[in-house]
C-alpha positions in Angstrom: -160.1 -91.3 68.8 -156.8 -90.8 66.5 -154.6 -93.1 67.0 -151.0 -91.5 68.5 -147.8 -90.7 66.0 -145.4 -92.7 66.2 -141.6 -91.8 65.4 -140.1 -94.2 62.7 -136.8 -95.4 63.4 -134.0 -94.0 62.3 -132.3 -96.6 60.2 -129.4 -98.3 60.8 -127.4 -97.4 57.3 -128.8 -93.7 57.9 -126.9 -93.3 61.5 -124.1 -94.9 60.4 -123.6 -92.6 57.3 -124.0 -89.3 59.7 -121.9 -90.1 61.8 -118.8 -88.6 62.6 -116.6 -91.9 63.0 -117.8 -93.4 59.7 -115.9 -91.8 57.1 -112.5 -92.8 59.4 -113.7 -96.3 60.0 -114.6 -97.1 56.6 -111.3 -95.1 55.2 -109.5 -97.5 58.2 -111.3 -100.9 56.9 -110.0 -99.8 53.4 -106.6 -99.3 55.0 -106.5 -102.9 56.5 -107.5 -104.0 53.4 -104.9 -102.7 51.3 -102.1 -103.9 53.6 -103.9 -107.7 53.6 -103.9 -108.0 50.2 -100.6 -106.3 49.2 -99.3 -109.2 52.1 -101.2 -112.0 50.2 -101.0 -114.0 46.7 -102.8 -111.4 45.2 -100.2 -108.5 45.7 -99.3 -109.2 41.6 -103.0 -107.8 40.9 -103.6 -105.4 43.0 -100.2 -103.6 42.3 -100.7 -104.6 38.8 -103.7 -102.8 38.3 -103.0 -99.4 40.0 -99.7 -99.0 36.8 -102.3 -100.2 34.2 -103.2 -97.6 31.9 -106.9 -96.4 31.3 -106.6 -93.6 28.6 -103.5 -90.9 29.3 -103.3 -92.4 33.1 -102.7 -95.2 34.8 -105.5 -96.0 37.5 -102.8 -94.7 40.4 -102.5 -91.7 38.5 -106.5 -91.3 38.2 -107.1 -92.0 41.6 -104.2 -89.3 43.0 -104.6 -86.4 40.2 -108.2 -87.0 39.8 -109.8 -88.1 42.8 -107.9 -86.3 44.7 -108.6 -83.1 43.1 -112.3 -83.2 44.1 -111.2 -84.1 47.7 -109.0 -81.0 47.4 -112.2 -79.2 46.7 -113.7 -80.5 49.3 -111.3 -79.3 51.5 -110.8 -75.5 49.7 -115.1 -75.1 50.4 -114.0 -75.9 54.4 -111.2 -73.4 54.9 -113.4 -70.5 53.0 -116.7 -71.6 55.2 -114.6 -71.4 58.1 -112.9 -68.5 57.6 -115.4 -66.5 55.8 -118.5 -67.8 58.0 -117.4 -69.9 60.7 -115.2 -71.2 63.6 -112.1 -69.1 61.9 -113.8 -66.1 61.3 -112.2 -63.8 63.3 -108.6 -63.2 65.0 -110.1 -64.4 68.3 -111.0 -67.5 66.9 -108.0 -68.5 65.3 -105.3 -67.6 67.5 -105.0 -70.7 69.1 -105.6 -73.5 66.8 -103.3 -70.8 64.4 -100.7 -71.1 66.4 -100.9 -75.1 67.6 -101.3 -76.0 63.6 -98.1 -74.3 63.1 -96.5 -76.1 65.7 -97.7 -79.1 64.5 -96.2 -78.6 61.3 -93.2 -77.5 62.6 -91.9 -79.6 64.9 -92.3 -82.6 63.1 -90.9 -81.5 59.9 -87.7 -80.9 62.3 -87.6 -84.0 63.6 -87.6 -85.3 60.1 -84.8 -83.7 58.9 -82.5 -83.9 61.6 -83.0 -87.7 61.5 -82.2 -87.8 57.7 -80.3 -84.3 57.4 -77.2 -86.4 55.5 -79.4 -88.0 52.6 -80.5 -85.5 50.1 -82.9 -88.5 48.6 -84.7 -88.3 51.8 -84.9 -84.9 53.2 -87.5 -84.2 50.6 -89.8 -85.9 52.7 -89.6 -83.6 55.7 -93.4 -82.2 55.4 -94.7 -86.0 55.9 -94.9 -86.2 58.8 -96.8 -82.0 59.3 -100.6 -83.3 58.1 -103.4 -84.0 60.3 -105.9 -86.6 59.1 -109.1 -85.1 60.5 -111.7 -88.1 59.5 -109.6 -90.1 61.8 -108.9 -87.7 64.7 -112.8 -86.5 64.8 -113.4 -90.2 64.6 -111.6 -91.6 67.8 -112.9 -87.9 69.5 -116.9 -89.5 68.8 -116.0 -93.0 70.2 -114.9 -91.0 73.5 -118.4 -89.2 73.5 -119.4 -86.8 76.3 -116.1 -87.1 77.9 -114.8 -84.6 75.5 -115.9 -81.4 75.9 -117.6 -79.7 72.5 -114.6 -76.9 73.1 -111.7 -79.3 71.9 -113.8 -81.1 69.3 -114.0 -77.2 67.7 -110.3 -76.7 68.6 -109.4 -79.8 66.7 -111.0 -79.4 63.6 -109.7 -75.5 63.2 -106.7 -76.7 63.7 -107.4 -79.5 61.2 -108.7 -77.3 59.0 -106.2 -74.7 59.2 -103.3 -77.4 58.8 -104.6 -78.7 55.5 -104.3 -75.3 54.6 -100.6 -75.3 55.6 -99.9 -78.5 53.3 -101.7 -76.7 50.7 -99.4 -73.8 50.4 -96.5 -76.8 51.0 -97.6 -78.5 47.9 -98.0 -75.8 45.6 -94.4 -74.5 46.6 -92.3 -77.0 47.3 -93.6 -79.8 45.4 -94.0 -78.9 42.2 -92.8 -80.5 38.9 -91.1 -78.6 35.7 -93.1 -76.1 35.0 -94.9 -75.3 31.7 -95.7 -71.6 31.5 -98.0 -72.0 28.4 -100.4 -74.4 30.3 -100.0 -72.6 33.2 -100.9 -69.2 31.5 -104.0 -71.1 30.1 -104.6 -72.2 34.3 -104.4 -68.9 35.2 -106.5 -67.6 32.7 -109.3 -69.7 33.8 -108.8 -69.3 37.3 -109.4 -65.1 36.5 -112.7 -66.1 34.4 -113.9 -68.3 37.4 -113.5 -65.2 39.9 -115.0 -63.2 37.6 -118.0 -64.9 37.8 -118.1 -64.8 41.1 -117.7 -60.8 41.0 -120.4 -60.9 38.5 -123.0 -62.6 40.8 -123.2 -65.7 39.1 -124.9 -67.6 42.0 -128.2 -69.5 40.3 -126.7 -72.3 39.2 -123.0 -73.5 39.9 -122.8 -75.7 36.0 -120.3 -73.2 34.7 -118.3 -73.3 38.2 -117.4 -77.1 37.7 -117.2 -76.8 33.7 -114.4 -74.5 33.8 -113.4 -76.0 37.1 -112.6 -79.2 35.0 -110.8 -77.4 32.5 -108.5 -75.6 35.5 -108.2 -79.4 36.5 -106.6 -80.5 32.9 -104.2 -77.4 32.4 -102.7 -77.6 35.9 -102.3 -81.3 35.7 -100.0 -80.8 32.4 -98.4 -77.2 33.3 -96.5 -79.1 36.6 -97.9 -77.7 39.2 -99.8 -81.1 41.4 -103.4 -81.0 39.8 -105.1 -81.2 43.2 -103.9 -77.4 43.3 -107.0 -77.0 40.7 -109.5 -78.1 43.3 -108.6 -75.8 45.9 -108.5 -72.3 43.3 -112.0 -74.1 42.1 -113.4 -73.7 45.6 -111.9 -70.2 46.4 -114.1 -69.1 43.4 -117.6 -70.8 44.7 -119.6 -67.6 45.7 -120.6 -67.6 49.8 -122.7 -65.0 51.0 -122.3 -64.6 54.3 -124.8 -63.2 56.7 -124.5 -60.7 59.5 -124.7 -61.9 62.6 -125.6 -65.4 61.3 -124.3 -68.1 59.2 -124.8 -68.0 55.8 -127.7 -69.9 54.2 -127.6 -73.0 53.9 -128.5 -73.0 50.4 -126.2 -71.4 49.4 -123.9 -72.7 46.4 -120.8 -73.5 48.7 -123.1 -75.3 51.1 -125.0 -76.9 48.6 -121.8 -78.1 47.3 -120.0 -79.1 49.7 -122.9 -81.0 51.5 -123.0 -83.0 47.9 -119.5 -83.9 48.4 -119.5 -84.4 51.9 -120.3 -88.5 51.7 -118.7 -88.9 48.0 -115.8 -87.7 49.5 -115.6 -90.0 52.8 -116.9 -92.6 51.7 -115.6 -93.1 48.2 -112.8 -91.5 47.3 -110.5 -91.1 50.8 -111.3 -94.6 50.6 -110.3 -95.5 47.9 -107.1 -93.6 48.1 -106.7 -95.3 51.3 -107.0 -98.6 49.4 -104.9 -97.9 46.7 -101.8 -96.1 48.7 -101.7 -97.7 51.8 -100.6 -101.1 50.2 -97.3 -102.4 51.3 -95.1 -105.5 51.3 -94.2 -106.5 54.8 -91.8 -108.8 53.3 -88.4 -108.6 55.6 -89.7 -106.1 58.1 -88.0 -105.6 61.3 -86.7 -103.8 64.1 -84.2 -102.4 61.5 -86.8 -101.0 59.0 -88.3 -99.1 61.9 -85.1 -97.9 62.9 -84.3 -96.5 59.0 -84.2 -92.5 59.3 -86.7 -92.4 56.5 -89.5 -94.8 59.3 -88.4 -93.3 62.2 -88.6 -89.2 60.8 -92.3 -89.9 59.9 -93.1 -92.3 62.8 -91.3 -89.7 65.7 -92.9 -86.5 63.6 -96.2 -88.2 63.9 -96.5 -89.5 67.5 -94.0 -87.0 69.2 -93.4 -84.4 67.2 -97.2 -83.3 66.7 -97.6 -83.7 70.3 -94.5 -81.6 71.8 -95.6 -79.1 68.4 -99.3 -78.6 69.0 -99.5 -78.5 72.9 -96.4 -76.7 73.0 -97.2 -73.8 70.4 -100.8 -73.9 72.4 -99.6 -74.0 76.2 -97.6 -71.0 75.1 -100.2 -69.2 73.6 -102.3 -69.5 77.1 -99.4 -68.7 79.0 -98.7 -66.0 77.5 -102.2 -64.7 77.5 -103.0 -64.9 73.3 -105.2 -67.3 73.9 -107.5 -69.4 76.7 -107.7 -72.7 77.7 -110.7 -74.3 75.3 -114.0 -74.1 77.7 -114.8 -76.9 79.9 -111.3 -78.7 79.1 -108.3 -79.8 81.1 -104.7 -79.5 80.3 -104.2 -83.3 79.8 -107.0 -83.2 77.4 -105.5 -80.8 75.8 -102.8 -83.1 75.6 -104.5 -86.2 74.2 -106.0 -83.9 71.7 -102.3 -82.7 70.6 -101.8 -86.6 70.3 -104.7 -87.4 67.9 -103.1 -84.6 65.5 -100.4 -87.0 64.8 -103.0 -89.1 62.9 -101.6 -88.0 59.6 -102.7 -91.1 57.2 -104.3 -89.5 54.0 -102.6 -86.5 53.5 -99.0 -87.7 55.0 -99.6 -90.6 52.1 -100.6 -88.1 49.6 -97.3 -86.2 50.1 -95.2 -89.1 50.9 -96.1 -89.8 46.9 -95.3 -86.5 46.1 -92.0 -86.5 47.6 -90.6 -89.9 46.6 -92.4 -90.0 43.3 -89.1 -92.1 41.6 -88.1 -94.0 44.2 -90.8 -97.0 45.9 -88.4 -98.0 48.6 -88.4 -95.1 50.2 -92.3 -94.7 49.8 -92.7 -97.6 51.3 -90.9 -96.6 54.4 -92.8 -93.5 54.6 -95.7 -95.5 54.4 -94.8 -98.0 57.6 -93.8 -94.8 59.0 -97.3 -93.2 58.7 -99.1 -96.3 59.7 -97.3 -97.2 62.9 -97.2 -93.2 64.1 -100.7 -93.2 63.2 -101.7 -95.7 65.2 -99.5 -94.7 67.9 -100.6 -91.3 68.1 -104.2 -92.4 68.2 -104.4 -95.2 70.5 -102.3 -92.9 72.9 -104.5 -90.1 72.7 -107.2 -92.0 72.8 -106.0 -93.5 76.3 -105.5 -90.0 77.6 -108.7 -88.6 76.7 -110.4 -91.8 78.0 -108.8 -91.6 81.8 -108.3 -87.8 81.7 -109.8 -85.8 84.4 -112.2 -83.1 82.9 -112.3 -80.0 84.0 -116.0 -78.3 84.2 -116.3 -74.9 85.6 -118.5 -74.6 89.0 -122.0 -73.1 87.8 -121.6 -71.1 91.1 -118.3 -69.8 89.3 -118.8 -66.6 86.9 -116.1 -65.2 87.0 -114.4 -68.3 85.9 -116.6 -68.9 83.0 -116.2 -65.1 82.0 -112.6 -65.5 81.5 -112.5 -68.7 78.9 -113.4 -68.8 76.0 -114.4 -71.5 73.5 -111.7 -72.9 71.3 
């Protein structure tokens, strides 16, 4: 008699790397890390060694123009599967977490400025506070489990997705060095050779993609324009195929992409951004540096102003009849999800260096800015989604379920 199958366990380091908390815990842990050691006797090395120079860069420099860049891709592959293929890809689909992102990025960026409206220094960082992280926010959603309905875990990371997009486009247009047009000819010039290949059908192998995708890289890093732009164009041009009536393959050469950069990316280099940015001396801190304009615009944008922006933009957009109330959700967790979009740590630091990129004071106050609303905004919303009631239609109830629709 054969002896019965057994199922192997799953292992430990295998669960851990698939799931959807991981890449914000360990980006977190690198976080905590940062800010011990920056706060220690060892602050002289570790700041030391992010302005030491390896080749035409320092290692800050390598790790934000470089690193970045492929996270950048990373990104550019979401947004086109989405909206090409997936949660985004049609009007329907993206009315609602259209319209909450631009809330989101909005409101914030208002509160910003009023607060520091009389310092020209500062006002440049008015789109800090506008950027959702979405490792962290999808990571608080898993620790909730079930109690979140699968509707609002789709609704958040549209609107994620589609607010990355937003500080794309902010990047490229508002902050942007001295421009030099030969290098940025030579950019361009790539960029059309990349989507020619695409056009061509260039799909067996995606060698020549990332060659010339590396070259993009170098040219925008010295024409001005931020070199993570490269990343983004780079990803626009990665053929996707995608099928009627069904996703696109998944071998495809996005997919196959992206799914090789999905684990680099959290688990490597947000990390390691994470480490290297979110250093800073506590030295003197007080009720008076949270009060600056500089803290308090990025720490209000964050924890308030993504809230009244996101579930504002989206109560409207019910109300008005654009949109429906995601499926299976309740208004206040609709609200705790508008809170967990002021989690903005890796790409409100990202362009908290891009708009201070001369002056470390006043990074450093964006920085306490980000971490404090950040960690507001997500233990709040994490409190609201915990005791929120839920809202499940009846099964009896058809014509209820007939008239909402998935976020």
């Amino acid at each position: 008699m054969a002896e019965p199958k057994t199922t192997r366990p799953r292992s430990a380091l295998r669960a851990f790397l698939d799931s959807e908390a991981s890449g914000g815990l360990v980006l977190m842990g690198a976080a905590a890390a940062a800010l011990v050691i920056a706060n220690s006797p060892l602050a002289p090395v570790y700041f030391g060694a992010l302005k030491t120079y390896v080749g035409p860069l320092s290692v800050g420099h390598w790790i934000n123009d470089a690193l970045m860049a492929v996270f950048f891709l990373l990104v550019g592959l979401e947004i086109k599967r989405e909206v090409v293929d997936g949660r985004l890809s049609t009007w329907s689909r993206r009315v609602l977490p259209g319209l909450a992102a631009v809330g989101g990025m909005a409101v914030p960026a208002a509160i910003y400025v009023t607060l520091n409206a009389g310092n020209p220094e500062a006002i440049a960082g008015w789109a800090i506070p506008s950027a959702t992280d979405i490792a962290f926010a999808l990571g608080v959603l898993s620790l909730l489990g079930n109690r979140v309905p699968v509707s609002l875990k789709v609704f958040l990371t549209a609107l994620a997705i589609l607010d990355d997009l937003g500080a794309v486009i902010i990047i490229a247009l508002f902050y942007t060095a001295n421009i030099s047009t030969t290098d940025l000819g030579i950019a361009g010039a790539i960029a059309v050779a990349l989507f020619a290949m695409k056009a061509m059908g260039v799909r067996r192998t995606m060698w020549p993609y990332l060659l010339l995708g590396l070259l993009l890289w170098v040219f925008v890093l010295r024409s001005g324009v931020h070199a993570t732009i490269a990343g983004v164009l780079l990803a626009l041009a990665i053929p996707l195929r995608p099928t009627p009536g069904a996703p696109d393959a998944e071998d495809s050469m996005l997919h196959r992409l992206e799914h090789a950069l999905h684990k680099p990316v959290a688990f490597l280099i947000v990390p390691v951004f994470g480490f290297a940015n979110a250093g800073v001396s506590l030295a003197g801190f007080g009720a008076g540096l949270l009060l600056d304009p500089v803290t308090l615009g990025v720490m209000a944008g964050l924890s308030v102003g993504k809230l009244v922006g996101v579930f504002g933009a989206a109560a409207l957009a019910i109300r008005f009849g654009l949109a429906d109330l995601p499926m299976g959700a309740s208004w206040p967790q609709l609200v705790g999800v508008s809170l967990l979009c002021g989690i903005g740590f890796t790409m409100s630091l990202f362009i908290g260096l891009l708009a201070f990129p001369d002056s470390q004071a006043l990074q450093d106050k964006a920085k306490i800015g980000i971490l404090f609303g950040s960690l507001i905004a997500g233990v709040a919303g994490w409190l609201v989604l915990r005791f929120a009631p839920r809202e499940i239609p009846a099964p009896d109830d058809p014509a209820r379920l007939a008239t909402r629709k998935a976020g």
